[in-house]
Every structure is written in C-alpha cells, then in structure tokens.
C-alpha positions as CSV (number, residue, x, y, z in Angstrom):
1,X,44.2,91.2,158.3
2,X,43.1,93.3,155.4
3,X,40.8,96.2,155.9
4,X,38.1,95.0,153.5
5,X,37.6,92.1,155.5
6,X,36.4,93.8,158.3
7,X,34.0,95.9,156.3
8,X,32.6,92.8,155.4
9,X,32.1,91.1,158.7
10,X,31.2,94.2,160.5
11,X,29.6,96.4,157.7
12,X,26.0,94.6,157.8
13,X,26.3,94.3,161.5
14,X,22.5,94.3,163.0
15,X,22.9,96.7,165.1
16,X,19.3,97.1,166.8
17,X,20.2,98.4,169.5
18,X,22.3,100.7,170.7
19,X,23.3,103.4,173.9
20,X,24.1,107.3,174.7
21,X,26.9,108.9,176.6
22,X,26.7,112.0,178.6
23,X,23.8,112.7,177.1
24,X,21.5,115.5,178.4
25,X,17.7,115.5,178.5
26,X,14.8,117.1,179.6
27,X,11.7,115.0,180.5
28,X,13.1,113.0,183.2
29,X,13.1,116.0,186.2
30,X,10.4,114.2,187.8
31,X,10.2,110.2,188.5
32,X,6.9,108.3,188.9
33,X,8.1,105.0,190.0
34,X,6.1,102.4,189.8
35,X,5.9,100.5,193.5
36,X,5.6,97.0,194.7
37,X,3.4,96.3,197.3
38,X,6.0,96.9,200.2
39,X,5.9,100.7,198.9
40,X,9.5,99.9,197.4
41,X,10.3,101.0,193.7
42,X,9.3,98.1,191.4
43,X,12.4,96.7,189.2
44,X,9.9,94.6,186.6
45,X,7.5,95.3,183.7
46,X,4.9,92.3,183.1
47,X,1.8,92.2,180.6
48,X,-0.4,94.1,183.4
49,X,1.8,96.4,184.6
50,X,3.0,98.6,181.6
51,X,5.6,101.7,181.6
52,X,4.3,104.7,180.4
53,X,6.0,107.4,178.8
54,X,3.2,110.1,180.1
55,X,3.8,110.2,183.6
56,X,7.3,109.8,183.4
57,X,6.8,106.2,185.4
58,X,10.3,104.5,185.7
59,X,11.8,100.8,187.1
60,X,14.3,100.5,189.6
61,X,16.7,98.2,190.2
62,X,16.4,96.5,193.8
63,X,20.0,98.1,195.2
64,X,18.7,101.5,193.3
65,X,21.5,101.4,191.5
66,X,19.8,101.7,188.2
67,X,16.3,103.3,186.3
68,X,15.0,102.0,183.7
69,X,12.6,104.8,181.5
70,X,11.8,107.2,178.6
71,X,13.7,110.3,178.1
72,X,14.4,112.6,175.3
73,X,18.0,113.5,174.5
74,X,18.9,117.0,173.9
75,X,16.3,119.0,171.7
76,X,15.9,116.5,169.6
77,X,11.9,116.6,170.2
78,X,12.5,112.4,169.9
79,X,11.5,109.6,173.2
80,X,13.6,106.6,173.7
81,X,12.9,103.7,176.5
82,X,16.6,103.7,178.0
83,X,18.6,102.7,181.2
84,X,20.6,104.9,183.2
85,X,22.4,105.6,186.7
86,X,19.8,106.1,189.7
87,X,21.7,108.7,190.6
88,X,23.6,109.9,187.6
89,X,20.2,110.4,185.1
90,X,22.1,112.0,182.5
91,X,24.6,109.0,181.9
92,X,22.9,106.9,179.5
93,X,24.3,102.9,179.5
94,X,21.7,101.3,177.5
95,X,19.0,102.4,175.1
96,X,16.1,99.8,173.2
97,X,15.3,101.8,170.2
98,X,18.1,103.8,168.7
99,X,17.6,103.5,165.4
100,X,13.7,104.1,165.8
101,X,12.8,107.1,168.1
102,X,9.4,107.8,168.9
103,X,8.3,111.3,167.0
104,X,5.4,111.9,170.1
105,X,6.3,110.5,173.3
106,X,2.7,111.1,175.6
107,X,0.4,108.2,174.5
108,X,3.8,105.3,174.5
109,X,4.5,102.7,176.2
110,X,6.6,99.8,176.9
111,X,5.1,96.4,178.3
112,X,5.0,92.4,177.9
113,X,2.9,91.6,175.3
114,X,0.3,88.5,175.8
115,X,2.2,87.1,172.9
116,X,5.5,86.6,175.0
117,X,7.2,89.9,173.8
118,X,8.8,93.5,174.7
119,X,7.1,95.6,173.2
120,X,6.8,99.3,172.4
121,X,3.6,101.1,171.6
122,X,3.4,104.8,170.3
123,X,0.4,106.6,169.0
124,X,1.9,107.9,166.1
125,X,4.6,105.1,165.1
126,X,2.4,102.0,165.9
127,X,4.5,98.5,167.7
128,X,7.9,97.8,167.7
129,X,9.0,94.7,169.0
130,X,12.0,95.3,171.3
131,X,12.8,91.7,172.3
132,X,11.1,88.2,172.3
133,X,11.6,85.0,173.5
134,X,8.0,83.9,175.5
135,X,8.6,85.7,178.5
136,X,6.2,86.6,181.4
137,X,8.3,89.8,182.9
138,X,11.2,92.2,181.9
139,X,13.6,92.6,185.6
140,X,16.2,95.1,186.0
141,X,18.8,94.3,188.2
142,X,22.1,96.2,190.1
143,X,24.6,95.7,187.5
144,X,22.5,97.4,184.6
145,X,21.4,94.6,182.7
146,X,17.8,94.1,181.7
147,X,16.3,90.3,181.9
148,X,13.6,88.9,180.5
149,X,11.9,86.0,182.0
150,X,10.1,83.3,181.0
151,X,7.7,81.2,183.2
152,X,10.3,78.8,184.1
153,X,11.8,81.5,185.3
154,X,14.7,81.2,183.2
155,X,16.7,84.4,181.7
156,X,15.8,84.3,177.9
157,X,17.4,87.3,176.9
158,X,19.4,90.1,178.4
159,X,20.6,93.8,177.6
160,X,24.1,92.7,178.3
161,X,24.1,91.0,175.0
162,X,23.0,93.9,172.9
163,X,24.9,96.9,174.1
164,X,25.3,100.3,173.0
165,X,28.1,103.0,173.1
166,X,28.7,101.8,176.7
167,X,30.3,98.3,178.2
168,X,29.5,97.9,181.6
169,X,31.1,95.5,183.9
170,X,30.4,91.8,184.2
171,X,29.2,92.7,180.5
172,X,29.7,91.0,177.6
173,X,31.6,92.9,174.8
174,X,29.9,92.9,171.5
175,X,30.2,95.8,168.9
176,X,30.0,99.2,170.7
177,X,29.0,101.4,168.2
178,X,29.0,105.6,169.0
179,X,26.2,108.4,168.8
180,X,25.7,109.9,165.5
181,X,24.8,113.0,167.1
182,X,24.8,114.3,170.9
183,X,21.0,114.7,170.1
184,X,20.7,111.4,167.7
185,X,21.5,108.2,169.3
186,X,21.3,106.4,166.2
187,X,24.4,104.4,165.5
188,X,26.7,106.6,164.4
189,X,30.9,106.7,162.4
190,X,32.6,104.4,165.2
191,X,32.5,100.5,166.3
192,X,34.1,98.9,168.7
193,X,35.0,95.2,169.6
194,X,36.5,92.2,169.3
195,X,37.1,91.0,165.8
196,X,35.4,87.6,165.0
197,X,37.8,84.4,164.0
198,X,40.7,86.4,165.1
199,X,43.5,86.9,167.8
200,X,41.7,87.8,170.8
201,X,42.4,91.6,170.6
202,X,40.4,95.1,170.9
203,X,40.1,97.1,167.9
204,X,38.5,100.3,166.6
205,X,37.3,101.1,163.2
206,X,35.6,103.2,161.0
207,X,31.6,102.1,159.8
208,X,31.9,103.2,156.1
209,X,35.2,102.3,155.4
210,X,35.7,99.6,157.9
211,X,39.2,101.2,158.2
212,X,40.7,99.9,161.3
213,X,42.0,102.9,163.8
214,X,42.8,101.6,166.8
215,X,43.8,98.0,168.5
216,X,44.8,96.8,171.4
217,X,47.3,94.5,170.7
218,X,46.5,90.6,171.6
219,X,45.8,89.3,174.6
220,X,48.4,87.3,176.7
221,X,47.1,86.0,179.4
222,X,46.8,88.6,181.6
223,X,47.1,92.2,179.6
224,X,46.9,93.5,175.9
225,X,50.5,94.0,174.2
226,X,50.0,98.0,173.6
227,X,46.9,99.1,176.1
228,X,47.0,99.4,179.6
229,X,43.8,98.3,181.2
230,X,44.5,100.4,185.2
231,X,42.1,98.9,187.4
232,X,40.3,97.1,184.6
233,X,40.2,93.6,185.3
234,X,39.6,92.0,181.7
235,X,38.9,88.3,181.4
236,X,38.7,86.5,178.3
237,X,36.2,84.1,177.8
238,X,36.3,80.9,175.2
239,X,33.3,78.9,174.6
240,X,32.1,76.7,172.0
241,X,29.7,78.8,171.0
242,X,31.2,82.2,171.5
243,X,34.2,83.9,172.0
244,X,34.2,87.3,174.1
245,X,35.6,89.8,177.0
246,X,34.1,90.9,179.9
247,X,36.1,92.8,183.2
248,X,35.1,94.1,186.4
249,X,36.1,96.9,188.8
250,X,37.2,96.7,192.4
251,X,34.2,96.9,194.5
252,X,34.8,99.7,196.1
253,X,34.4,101.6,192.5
254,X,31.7,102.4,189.6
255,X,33.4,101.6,186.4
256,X,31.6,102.1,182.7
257,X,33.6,102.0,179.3
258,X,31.7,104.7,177.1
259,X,32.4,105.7,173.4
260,X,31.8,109.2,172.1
261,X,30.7,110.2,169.0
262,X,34.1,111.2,167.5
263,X,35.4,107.3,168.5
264,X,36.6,108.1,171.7
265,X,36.6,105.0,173.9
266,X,36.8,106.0,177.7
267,X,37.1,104.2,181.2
268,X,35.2,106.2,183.4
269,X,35.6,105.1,187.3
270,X,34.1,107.2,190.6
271,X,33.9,105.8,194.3
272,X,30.7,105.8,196.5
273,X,28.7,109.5,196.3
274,X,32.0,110.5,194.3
275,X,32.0,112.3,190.7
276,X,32.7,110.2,187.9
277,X,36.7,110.6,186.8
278,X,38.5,109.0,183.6
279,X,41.1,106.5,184.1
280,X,41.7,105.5,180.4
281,X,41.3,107.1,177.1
282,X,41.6,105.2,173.9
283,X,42.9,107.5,170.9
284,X,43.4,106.9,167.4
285,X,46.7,108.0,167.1
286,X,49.2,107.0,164.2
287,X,50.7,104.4,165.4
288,X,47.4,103.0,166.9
289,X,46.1,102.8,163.0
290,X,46.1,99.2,161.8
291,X,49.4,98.7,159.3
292,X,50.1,102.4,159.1
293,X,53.7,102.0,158.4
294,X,52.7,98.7,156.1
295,X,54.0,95.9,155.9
296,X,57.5,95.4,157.9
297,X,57.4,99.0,159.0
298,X,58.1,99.9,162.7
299,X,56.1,102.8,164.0
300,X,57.1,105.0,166.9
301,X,55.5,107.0,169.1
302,X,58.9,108.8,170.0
303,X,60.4,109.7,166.8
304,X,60.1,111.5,163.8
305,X,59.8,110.4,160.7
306,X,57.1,107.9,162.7
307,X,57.6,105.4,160.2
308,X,60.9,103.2,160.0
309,X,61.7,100.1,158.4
310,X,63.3,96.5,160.5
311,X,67.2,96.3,160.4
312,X,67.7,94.5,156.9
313,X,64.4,96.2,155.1
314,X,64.7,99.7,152.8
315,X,61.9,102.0,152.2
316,X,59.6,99.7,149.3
317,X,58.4,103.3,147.3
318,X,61.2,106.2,148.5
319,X,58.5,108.5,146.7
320,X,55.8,108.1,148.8
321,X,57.5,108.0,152.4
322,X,58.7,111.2,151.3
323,X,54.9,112.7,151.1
324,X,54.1,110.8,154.5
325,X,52.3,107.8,153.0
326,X,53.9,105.1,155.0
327,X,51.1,102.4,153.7
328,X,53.8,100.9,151.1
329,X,55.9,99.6,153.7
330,X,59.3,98.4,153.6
331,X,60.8,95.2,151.7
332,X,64.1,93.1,152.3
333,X,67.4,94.8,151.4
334,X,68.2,91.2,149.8
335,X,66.5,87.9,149.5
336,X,66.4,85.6,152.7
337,X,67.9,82.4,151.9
338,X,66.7,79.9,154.4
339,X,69.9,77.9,155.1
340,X,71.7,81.1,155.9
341,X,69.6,83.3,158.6
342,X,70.1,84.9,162.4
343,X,67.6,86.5,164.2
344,X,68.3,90.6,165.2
345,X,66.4,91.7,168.4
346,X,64.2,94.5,169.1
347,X,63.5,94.7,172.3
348,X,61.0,97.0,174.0
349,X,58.0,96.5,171.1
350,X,54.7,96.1,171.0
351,X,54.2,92.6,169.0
352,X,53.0,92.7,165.3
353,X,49.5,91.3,164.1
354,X,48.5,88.2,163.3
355,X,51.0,86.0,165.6
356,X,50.6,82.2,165.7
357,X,50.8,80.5,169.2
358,X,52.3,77.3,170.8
359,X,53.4,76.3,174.4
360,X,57.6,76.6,174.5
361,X,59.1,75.5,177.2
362,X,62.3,77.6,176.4
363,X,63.3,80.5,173.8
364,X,66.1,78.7,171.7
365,X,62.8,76.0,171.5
366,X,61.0,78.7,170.2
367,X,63.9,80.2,168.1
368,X,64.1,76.4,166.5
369,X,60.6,76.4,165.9
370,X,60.7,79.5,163.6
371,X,64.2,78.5,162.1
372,X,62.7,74.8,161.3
373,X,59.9,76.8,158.8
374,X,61.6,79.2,156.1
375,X,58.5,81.1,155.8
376,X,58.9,82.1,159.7
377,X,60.2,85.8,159.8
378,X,60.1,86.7,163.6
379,X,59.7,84.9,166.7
380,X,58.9,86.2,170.1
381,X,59.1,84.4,174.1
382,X,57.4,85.5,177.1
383,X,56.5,82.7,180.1
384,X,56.1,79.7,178.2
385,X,54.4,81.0,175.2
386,X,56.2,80.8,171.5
387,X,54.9,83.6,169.1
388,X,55.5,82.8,165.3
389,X,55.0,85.5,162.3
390,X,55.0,83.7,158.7
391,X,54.6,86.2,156.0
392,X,54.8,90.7,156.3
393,X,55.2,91.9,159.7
394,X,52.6,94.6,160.1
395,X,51.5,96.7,162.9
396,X,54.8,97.1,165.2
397,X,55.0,99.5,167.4
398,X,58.4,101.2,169.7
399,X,57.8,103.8,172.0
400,X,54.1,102.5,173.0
401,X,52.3,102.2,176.4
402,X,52.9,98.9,176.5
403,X,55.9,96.6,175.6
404,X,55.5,92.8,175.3
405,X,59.5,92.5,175.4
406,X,61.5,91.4,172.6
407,X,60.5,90.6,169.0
408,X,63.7,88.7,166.8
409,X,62.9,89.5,163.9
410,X,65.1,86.6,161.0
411,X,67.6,88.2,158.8
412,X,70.8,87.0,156.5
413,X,73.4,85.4,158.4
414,X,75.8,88.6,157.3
415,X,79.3,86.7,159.2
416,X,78.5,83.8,157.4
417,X,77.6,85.9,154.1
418,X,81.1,87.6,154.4
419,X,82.5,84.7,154.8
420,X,81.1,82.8,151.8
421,X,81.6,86.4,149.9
422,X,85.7,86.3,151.2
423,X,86.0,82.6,150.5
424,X,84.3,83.3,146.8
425,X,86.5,86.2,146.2
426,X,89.8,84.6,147.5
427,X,89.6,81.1,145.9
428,X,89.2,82.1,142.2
429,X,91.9,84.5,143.2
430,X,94.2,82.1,144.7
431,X,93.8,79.8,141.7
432,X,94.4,82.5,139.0
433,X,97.9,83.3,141.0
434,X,98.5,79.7,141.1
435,X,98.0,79.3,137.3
436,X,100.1,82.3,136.4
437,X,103.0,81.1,139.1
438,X,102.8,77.6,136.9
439,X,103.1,79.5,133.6
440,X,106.2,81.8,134.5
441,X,107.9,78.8,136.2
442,X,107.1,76.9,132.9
443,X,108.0,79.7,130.6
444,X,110.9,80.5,133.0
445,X,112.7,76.8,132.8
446,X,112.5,76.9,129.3
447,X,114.1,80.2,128.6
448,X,116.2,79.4,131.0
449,X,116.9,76.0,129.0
450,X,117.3,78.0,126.0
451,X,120.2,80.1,127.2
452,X,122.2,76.7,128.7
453,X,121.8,75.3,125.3
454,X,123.1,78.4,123.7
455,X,126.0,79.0,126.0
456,X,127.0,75.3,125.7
457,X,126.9,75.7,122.2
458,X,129.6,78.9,122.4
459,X,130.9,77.1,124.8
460,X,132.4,74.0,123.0
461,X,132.9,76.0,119.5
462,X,135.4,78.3,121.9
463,X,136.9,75.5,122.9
464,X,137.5,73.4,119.3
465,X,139.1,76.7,118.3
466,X,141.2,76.7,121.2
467,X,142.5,73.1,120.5
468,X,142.6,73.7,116.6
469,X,145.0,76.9,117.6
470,X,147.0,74.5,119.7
471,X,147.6,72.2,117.2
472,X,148.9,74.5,114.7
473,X,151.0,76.4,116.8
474,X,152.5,72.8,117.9
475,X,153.1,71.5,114.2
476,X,154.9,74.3,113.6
C-alpha cells in the first residue's frame, strides 16, 4: 500500500462532523431539560419544540444515559450542539458542528425545520443545515446515537454514521478524526479507520501527509494480527454496499474508543457509578509505522538495531541504515530461481501487509499453493486459512503484542544449490583428470615403445657381433 494512496482517498475526506474528548466546559453547570408530558426528560427535538442554547435546555435519552446540548469547550468563547454522558458532562462523544462554531451562543438554536431538516440557527452566523433527509423529529436514544425520523417513522439518518474523535459501541467505524486543539474541536493532525478497498485492518495516519503511523494488522476472524482488543468484542461487517467494524462491551461495562489530539487512540471502560479506567492505548511506535523497515525488513520491538532484514536478504543501502533510515529496506542476497526454493520459518510474527486469502484445508496445501506461483515469496497457515504474499514483504513485525504464528518466508534451496555448485565443480574436474590420465598413458606407451625399439635394436647388433666374433675365432 503506498502512502500517497491514502492521502488521496482520505485527504479530501468530508469530514462534517466531528467529536471532543475530555473536554472541559463551562456553560453546561445548569440543565434545563425539556419534559414530556409525564414530567420525564424529553429525548426528541421536532419543528415546534426547538433547543435553545439560552437556557441551557438539553434532551435526554429515555435510560438517561445520554444529553444531548450546547456547550462551550474550554475558553474558547465558541458554542457547539453536542452529545455527552448524563452523568459524565465533560466527556464529549459526538459534536454537529465542528468545523463551524457559533461566535455568540444566546440567541441559537437547534430544531426541525418545516422543510424536513436539522437545523442550526445563530444570530450572528445565520443557518446551518446539520442533517436532512424529510424528517418530522430528531430522538436520542441509550446507546448515544442521534436519529432522525421521518413520518413513516423510519430512521433516515443517524449520528453513528458521522462520528467524531470517539467510537462508541454498536457504532459504526468511519474516519475518527482528533481535536485540533483542547479548546478547537475542529478536525485536527490524526484520522482513524478502516482503509477503503483494502484488508480489513485498523490504521492511523497523519492528515497532511497521509503518512500511515499505526495499524492493526488484518483481521482473522476473530482478532487483529498485532493489537489486542481486551474486552472489545469487534465484529466485522461485509455488505454490498459497505464494508465496516463495529464491537460492543460486556454489559455490565461503559466502553468508548476516544482519540486525542496528539493521535492517541484509547479504550476507555468503567462499571456502574465507577470512574472511567483505560484498557487499551494505541501508540505510534516504530514498529507500529506502516513499512518502517521497507520492504523485506523485519522490525522488532525487542531489539536493537529495530530494523533487520529476512534470512537470505542484505541491507539494500548500508549508508542509510547506518543513519537510522530503515525506509530502503532489504533485497535478496541472490536471485530466486523458481525451480530451486524452500521455505525458512519465522515463527512468532505479526504477518506482513497486503496478504492474499484462500480456504486450505492443510499447510503443505498451502505451501503448494505458493510454490505453484514463482512470484509467491511467503506463505502463512492458521485454521483453515492460506495467506499468500506475491511481491516485497513489508510491515513485519517480531517481538509485538500480538503474534499470528508462523510466516515461511521462500528462499534458495541452498542443499540443493551446493549440490549443483559440488557436482559443477567436481565434473569439469573429473574430466580434466581423466584427459590428462589419457595423455600420460598415451605419451607413456609410446616412450615406453621407443625404449623397446631402441633396446631391441642394441640388442640384436650385440648379438651379430657376438656371432661374427665366433665365427672368426672358429676359422682360425
């Protein structure tokens, strides 16, 4: 996944709405709840019953778990319509008009059009149109999430949609996005979410750079490769239309994920009439950075240098690992050759990016699977599920909270290498021994030849001299 990319899908994000966490403000001391007829605090807005910012009037969900008003965060001298905690007022889930405060608060208020709208009214900043959709009545409910219905009584829009800095359960998660400032809620450095097209997997990033910080590793099933959710209990949801996670929280709990302004992404859980306690922090550590060792680097949490390369990679620019820039990553030690490969293990690791899926029903059917495609460079097997990587492995991570198991990552066959490398070395050499051995004999017969013809040669003269000696010696 390259970095640009995500500027581009997430940099022009509309983000019209947004939310504060721990925010602290001053004009909500005293409620004004509007009341039903029973006396009860009233949980809807509808065209003839407005919400005014004046009085400090606020809705209620029906469990009061929830109030719906205006407030004013910090000294900012600004008003925003926002949602919070009956009785936790300074923990802001949900806010309508973050990017567009409203400079004078006294003469606002929020109510449902005759045209079918939300709207917003401010003496100074004239209407803003907070949502639409023909409705007849705006209901806040015990979960946090604002509905706006229409005559058929049907929900035609919701908060849950369109949240903030803070996911709440049984919410869906689109694009958190932090504070700019603990007195600005206007969207601010961070984002989280999901990424769009992709693996199903968290990740953080940076708005002006869209420089990815933080991920979750994918989803399996059941938990994400290198974040542990605790008593999160995330579900993954597939449509045609839409692709998304929500969770929920034992019963028995309050659960809210919040982001701060410096990108912080916190689980915050507390039981009944209990303070509020964090579970799970999400930092942007090294080796939570998207491809900070590069490609076909291994990061560890546990080591130092933090960046390593894979058992048959070296160092791709020496120079620049040596001034802790890790981005370059780390290339083959020698080209793969496809018909001569064996897969190393590393077991313990939190799975690289970008893994292709299929149902396996064993791992040497998955090992066969990668082996069968030479751009395949790591396979990995857990429950039924085959997990392909063609191309750079990026993002892998040793020493991390969580491990999926083992990643075989596909390497040069180096028994079968040697063996080729002996065989290449020893036949040539064999066959020049051979040659020479056939020369000398060769050479040797014939010298050998030589000296039998030469001693023959002495040989017979000795012996005609010897019989011509005879004869003389007999004549006489």
């Amino acid at each position: 996944m390259k970095q640009n990319l995500m500027m581009q899908v997430f940099g022009s994000f509309p983000l019209r709405i947004s939310v504060m966490f721990l925010c602290i403000f001053s004009n909500l001391k005293v409620r004004s709840q509007i009341e039903d007829y029973d006396g009860q605090p009233r949980a809807t807005i509808g065209t003839l019953v407005p919400l005014y910012a004046s009085d400090g009037s606020t809705i209620v969900s029906p469990g009061r778990k929830f109030e719906l008003g205006f407030f004013s965060p910090g000294n900012s001298g600004n008003s925003y319509v926002g949602i919070w905690y009956y009785d936790s007022p300074e923990t802001i889930v949900w806010i309508a008009n973050r990017q567009r405060p409203i400079r004078e608060g006294s003469g606002s208020k929020l109510v449902v059009g005759e045209e079918g709208c939300l709207n917003l009214y401010s003496g100074l900043d004239g209407m803003m149109r907070i949502a639409w959709g023909y409705i007849v009545r705006a209901e806040l409910l015990d979960d946090g999430n604002l509905n706006l219905i229409s005559e058929n009584n049907e929900v035609v829009w919701q908060s849950f949609d369109h949240p903030t800095d803070t996911w709440l359960p049984g919410g869906e998660l689109g694009i958190l996005t932090s504070w700019k400032h603990h007195d600005d809620p206007a969207p601010g450095v961070y984002s989280f979410g999901m990424y769009p097209g992709g693996n199903p997997e968290l990740l953080l990033w940076k708005n002006s750079s869209g420089l990815i910080l933080w991920r979750s590793g994918v989803w399996n099933g059941s938990n994400f490769n290198s974040f542990s959710i605790g008593q999160a209990n995330f579900s993954y949801i597939r449509k045609k239309q839409a692709k998304y996670f929500t969770y929920n929280v034992p019963a028995s709990l309050t659960g809210r994920f919040a982001m701060t302004k410096e990108g912080q992404i916190n689980l915050w859980v507390r039981a009944e009439n209990q303070k509020w306690r964090l579970h799970v922090s999400i930092l942007a550590e090294d080796c939570n950075r998207f491809g900070f060792c590069g490609p076909n680097g291994v990061c560890s949490t546990l080591s130092v240098p933090t960046c390593s390369c894979f058992k048959g990679f070296k160092i791709r620019s020496p120079k620049q690992w040596k001034s802790a820039n890790w981005s370059g990553g780390c290339i083959r030690i020698r080209p793969l050759q496809c018909s001569n490969t064996e897969f190393f293990y590393f077991s313990n690791v939190s799975m690289p990016a970008n893994a292709k899926s299929m149902n396996s029903e064993s791992r040497k059917v998955c090992q066969y699977a990668c082996l069968g495609n030479c751009s395949c460079n790591a396979y990995a097997y857990s429950d039924g599920k085959c997990s392909l990587w063609y191309g750079d492995l990026l993002n892998t991570v040793v020493g991390g909270r969580i491990s999926l198991g083992n990643l075989y990552v596909r390497l040069e066959n180096k028994k079968l290498s040697n063996a080729l490398l002996a065989a290449f070395i020893t036949i040539p050499v064999l066959i020049c021994i051979s040659l020479i051995y056939i020369l000398w004999h060769i050479w040797r017969r014939r010298h050998n030849k030589k000296e039998y013809m030469f001693a023959s040669t002495d040989l017979l003269t000795s012996i005609s001299l010897l019989v011509e000696f005879y004869n003389t010696r007999k004549n006489r």
